[in-house]
C-alpha positions in Angstrom: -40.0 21.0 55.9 -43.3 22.0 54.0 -45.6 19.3 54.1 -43.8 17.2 56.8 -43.8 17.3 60.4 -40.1 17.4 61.8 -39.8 18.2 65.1 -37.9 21.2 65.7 -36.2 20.5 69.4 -34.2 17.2 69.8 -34.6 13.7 68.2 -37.8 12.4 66.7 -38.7 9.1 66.6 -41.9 6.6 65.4 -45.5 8.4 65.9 -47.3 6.5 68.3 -50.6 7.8 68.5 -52.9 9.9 65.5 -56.3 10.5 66.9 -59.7 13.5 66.5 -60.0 15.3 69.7 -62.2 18.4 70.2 -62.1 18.8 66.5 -58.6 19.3 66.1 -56.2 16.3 65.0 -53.6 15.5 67.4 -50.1 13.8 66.7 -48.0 11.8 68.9 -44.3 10.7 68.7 -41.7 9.3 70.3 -38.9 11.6 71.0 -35.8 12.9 73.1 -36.5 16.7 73.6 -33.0 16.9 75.6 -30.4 15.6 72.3 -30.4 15.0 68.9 -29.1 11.5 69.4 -31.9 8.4 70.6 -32.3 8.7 74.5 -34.9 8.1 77.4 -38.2 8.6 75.3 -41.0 11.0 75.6 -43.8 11.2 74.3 -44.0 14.8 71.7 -47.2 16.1 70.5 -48.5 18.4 67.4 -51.9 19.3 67.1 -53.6 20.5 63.3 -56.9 21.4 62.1 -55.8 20.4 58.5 -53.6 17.7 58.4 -50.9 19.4 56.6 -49.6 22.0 59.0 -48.6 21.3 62.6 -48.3 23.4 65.8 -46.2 21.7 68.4 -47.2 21.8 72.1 -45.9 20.7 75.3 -44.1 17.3 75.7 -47.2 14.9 76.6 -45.3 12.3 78.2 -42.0 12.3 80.4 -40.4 9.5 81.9 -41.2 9.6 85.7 -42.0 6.3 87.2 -40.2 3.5 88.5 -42.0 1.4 85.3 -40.7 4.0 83.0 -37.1 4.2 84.4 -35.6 2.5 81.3 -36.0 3.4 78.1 -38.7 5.5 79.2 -42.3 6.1 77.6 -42.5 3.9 74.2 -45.4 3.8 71.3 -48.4 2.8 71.7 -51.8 4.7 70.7 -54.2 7.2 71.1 -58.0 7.1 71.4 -60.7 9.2 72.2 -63.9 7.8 74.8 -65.9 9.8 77.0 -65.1 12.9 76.6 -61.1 12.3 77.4 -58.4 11.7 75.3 -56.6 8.5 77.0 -52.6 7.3 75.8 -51.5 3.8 76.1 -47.7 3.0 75.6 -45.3 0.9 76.1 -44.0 1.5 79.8 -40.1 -0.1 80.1 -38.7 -0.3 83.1 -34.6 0.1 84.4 -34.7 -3.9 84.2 -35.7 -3.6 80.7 -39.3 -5.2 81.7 -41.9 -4.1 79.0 -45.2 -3.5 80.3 -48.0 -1.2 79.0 -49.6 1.7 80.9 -52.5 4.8 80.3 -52.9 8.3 80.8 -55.6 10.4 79.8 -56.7 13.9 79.6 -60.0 16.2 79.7 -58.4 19.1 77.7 -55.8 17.4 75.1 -52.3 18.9 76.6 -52.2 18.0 80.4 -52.2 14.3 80.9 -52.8 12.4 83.8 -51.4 8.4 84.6 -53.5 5.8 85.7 -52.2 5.3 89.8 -52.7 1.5 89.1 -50.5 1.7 85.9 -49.1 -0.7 84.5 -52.3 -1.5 83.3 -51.4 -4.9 81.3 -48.2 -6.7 81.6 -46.9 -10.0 79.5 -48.8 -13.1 80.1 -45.6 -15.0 80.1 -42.2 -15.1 82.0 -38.7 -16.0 81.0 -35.8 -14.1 78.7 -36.1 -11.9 76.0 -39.4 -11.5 76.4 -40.8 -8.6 74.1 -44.1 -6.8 74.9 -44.8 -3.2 72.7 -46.4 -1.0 71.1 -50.4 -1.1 72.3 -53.3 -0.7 70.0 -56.3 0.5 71.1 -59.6 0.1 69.0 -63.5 -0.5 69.2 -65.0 -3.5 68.8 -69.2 -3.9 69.6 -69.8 -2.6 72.8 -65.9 -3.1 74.1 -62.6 -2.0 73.8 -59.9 -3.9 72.3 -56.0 -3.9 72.6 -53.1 -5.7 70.1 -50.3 -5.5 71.1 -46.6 -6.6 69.5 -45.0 -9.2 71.1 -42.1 -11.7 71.3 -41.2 -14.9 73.3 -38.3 -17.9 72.7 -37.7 -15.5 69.1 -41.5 -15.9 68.3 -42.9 -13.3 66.4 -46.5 -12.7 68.3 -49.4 -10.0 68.1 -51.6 -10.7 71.8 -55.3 -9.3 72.3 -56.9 -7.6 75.2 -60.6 -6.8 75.9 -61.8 -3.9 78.8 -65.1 -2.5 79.4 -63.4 0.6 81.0 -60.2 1.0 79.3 -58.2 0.3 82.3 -59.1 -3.1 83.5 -57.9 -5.6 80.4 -58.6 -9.4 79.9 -56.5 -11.6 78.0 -57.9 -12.7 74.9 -55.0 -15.3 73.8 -52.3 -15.2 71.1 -53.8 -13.6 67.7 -51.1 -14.2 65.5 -47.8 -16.0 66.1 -44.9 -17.1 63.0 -41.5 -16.9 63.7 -41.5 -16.6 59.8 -41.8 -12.4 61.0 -38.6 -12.7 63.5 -38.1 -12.3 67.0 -41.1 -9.9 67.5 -44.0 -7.7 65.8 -44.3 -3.9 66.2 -47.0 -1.4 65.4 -49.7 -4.0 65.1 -53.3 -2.8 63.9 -56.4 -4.0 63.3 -59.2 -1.9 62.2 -61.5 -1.5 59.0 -61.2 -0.1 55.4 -64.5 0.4 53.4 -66.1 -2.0 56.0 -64.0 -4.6 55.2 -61.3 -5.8 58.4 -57.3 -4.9 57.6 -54.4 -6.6 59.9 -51.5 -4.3 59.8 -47.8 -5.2 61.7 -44.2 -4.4 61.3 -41.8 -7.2 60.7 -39.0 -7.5 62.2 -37.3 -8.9 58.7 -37.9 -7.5 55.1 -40.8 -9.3 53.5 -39.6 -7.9 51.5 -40.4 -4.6 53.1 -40.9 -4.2 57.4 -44.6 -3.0 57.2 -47.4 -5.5 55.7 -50.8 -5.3 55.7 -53.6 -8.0 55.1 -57.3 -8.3 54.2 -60.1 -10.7 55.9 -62.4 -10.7 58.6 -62.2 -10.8 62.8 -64.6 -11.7 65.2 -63.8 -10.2 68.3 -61.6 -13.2 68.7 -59.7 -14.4 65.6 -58.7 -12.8 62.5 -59.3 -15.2 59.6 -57.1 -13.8 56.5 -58.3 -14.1 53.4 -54.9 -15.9 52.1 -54.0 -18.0 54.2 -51.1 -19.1 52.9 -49.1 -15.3 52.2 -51.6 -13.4 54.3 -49.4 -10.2 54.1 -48.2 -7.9 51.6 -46.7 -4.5 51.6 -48.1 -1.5 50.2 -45.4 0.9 50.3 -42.0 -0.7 49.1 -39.8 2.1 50.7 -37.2 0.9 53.0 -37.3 4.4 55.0 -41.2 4.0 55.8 -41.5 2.5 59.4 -44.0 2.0 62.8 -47.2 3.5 60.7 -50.3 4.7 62.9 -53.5 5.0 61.7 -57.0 6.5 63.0 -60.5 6.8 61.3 -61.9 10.2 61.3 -65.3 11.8 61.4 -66.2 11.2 58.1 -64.7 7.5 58.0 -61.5 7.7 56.3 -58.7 5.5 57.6 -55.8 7.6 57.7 -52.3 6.4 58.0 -49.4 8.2 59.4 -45.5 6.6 59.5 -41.9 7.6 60.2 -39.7 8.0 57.8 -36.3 7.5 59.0 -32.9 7.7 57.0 -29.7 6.1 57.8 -27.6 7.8 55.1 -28.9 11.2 56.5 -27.0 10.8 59.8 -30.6 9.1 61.1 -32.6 12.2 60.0 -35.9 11.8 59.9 -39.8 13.0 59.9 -43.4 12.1 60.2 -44.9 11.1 56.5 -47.6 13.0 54.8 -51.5 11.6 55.6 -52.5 8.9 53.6 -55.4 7.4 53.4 -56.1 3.7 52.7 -59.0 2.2 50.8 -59.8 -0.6 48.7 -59.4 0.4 44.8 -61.7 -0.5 41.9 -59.2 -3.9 41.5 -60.1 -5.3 45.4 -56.2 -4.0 46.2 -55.9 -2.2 49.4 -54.0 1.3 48.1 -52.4 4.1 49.8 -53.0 8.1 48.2 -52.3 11.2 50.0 -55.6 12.5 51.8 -56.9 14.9 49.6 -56.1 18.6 52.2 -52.4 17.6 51.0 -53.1 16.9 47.1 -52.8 20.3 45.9 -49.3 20.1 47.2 -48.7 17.1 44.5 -47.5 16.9 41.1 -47.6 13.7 38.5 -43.6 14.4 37.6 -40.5 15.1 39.9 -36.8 16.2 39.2 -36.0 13.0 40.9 -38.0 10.9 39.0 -37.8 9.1 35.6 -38.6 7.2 33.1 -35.8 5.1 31.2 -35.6 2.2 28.8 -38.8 0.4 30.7 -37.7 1.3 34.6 -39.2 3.5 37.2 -35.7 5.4 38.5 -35.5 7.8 41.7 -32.1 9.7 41.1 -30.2 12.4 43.1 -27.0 14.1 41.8 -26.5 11.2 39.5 -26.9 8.1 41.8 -29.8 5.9 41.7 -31.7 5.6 44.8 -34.5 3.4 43.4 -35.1 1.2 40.3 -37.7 -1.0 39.6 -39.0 -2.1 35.9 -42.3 -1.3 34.5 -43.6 -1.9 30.8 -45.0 1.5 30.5 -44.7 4.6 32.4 -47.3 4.0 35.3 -49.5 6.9 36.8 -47.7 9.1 39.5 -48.8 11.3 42.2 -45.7 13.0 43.9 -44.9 14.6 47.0 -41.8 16.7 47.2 -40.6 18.2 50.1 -37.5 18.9 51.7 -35.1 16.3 51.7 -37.6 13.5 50.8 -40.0 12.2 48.1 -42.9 10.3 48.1 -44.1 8.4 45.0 -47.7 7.1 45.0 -47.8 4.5 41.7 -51.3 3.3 39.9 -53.5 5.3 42.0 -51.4 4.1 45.5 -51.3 0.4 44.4 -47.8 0.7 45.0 -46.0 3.6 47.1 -42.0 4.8 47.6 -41.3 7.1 50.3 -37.5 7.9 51.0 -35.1 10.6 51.6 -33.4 12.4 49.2 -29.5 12.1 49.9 
């Protein structure tokens, strides 16, 4: 691929951490650098000075301890503080308990684990209980973690205050609706134009898996603005899944997700940057960050426009179809295999494989 990370080795999963590190932006994924088929997870890692083209480097993350012995090193995220670039990920064990542990490193390649790992584990006990996917983000003078949960088939998102990043109170439940399913993934909760975002992965189509919502938290709560359908999606796409997102040095919000095709055999890749803001309308929109815009168009050979629909077409089958009453603005990225179609300035987005 072009424009697209797609690791090279084995099988790539979700990224799970997108973070600004000595100056150089580093990507982490989940993968299985032994088979192209899912396996015990690692954690890969790219590194990029642009945000378009990736150099790969060692595995980051292997699964080595007795709290790892199961499905091995999960997502979670990546932050920078004090000079070190710390992971936290969800740590599952051979018993299939899910737990969340740290590492951290000085340079950006070697990491070490925290001897006391895991460093937060569920704060409740039973069956099928569901504990993934740790966000890390600052909040005043703290650090703050969200992390995906699930208990008696209740969709949850759980928060965590530190000081130092390894010892973690719990703050309580900060969302909970078994509207979502059994469990949220890929929570976040950070800000867009100064203004707070909540961002989670459902485990049902609503009508897409990844939502986002507007409104305010206070270090405690997270008060949406609509109370009543809080969430909304802002890519449609059924093959976009487990987004990260980071805010570099000049205050963008980027956003980083796997695309993932089941009608390609489960091929898959890392989508192009994005970066989220609030448009001239108050809607939170999505546009590729501007190093990858000279790589767009405002037309594709997949795309059209026919008798009022929107259609995404590939040797003569119709992938996508939506109606519109005029043709609306595109931005398109077209690499191999896949398309992504930014709509109205990123009001609405489509990102799928081409099959």
């Amino acid at each position: 691929m072009k424009y697209h990370f797609a690791y090279r080795k084995g099988w790539l999963g979700n990224p799970c951490g997108l973070v600004l590190f000595k100056n150089r932006y580093h990507l982490f994924f989940q993968c299985n650098p032994e088979s192209s088929k899912f396996g015990p997870l690692h954690w890969g890692h790219a590194v990029s000075d642009d945000l378009v083209f990736w150099e790969e480097l060692p595995v980051a993350l292997s699964p080595e301890m007795p709290y790892e012995s199961g499905y091995g090193c999960r997502s979670g995220s990546a932050v920078e503080a004090d000079g070190k670039l710390w992971l936290f990920y969800n740590s599952v064990s051979r018993d299939n308990s899910e737990t969340v542990s740290a590492a951290w490193s000085e340079d950006g390649i070697s990491f070490t684990r925290y001897e006391n790992n895991p460093v937060v584990r569920p704060p409740f006990e039973g069956a099928n209980i569901k504990f993934r996917d740790p966000f890390v983000f600052r909040y005043g003078g703290s650090y703050m973690m969200a992390v995906g949960a699930g208990s008696s088939g209740i969709a949850k998102v759980l928060l965590y205050k530190s000081a130092d990043l390894l010892n973690w109170e719990y703050m309580g439940e900060l969302f909970s609706d078994t509207k979502y399913g059994s469990v949220i993934e890929s929570p976040g909760i950070f800000e867009v134009d100064g203004r707070w975002v909540f961002m989670i992965q459902s485990e049902k189509h609503m009508p897409t898996k990844v939502l986002f919502a507007d409104g305010d938290f206070d270090g405690k709560r997270f008060i949406f603005n609509d109370e009543t359908e809080p969430f909304f999606p802002v890519d449609t796409g059924d093959e976009f899944l487990n987004p990260v997102t980071f805010e570099d040095k000049d205050g963008r919000r980027i956003l980083m997700s796997w695309l993932f095709s089941t009608k390609m055999s489960g091929s898959s890749s890392i989508s192009c940057p994005r970066e989220l803001f609030f448009d001239l309308a108050d809607r939170l929109v999505m546009l590729p960050v501007h190093e990858v815009r000279d790589f767009c168009a405002n037309e594709s050979r997949f795309v059209s426009y026919d008798d009022g629909r929107l259609n995404i077409r590939f040797e003569g089958r119709t992938l996508f179809s939506k109606a519109y009453a005029s043709l609306p603005e595109l931005t398109v990225l077209e690499d191999v295999g896949t398309v992504e179609l930014f709509i109205d300035g990123g009001r609405e987005n489509i990102s799928m494989f081409i099959c």
